[in-house]
N, C-alpha and C positions, 0 to 999 in steps of 0.2 A: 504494500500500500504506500502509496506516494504522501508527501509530506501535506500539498495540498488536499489528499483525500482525507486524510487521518485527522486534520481541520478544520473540513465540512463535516463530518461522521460526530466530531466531539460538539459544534454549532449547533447540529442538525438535533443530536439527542436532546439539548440543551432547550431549544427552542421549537422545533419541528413536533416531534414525538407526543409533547402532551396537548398537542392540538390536534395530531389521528387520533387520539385514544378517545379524547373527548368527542370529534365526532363520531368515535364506533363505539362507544359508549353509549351516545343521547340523541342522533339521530336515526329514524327507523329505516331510512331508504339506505344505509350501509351495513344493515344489521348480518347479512352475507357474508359480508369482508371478512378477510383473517387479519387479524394484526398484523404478523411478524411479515406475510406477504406484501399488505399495502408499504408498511415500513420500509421494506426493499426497496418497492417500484418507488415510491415516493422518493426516496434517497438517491436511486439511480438517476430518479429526473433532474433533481435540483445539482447533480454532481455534474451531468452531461452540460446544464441549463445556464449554471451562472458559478460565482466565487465563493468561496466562502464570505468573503469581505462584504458582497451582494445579500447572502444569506443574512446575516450579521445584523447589516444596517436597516433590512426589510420592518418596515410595520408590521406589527402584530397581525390589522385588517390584512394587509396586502397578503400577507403570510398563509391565513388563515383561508381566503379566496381561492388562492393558488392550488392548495391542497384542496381544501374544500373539490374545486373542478378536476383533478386529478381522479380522487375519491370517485366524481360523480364517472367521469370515462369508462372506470371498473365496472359500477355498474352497470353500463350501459353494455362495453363488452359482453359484460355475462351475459346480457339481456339477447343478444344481437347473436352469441355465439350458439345460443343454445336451441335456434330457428332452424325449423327444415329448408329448402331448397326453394319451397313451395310460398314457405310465410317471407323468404325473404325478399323473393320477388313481389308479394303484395306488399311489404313494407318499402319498397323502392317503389313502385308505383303512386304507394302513398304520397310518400319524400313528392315525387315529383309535381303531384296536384298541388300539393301546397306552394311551391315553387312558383306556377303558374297563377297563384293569387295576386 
């Protein structure tokens, strides 16, 4: 682990972490999520994403957002991966009506 990762990992724990837990904790539409999973991907994001110095300086809101839409992606993942062939072509179909408004 690089000197920069081992930076954001001590940030991330510091300030990151008890804002997943809290929303998989108190909100219901994450109630699916695994901890230690979201924590990973979350981590990987913010590692790929920005600095530590970026992590750091971030608002608490900003912070919480961030994850927070992350969070919601998973979801959606789930949602999206767990369709036949069949629902995903009416859910693109859907997509596209709407589009058209």
């Amino acid at each position: 682990m690089t000197e920069v990762s081992i930076r954001m990992k001590d940030i991330f724990k510091q300030r990151a972490i008890p804002i997943i837990e809290n929303f998989l904790a108190t909100d219901n539409l994450f109630e699916n999520l695994e901890r230690d999973e979201m924590v990973e991907v979350i981590f990987d994001t913010f590692l790929r994403n920005c600095s530590p110095e970026e992590l750091q300086e971030m608002t608490e809101e900003i912070l919480s957002s961030k994850i927070r839409c992350i969070l919601g992606g998973q979801v959606l993942f789930g949602l999206i991966s767990d369709l036949t062939p069949e629902e995903i072509e009416e859910f693109d179909a859907a997509v596209r009506d709407i589009r058209k408004m």
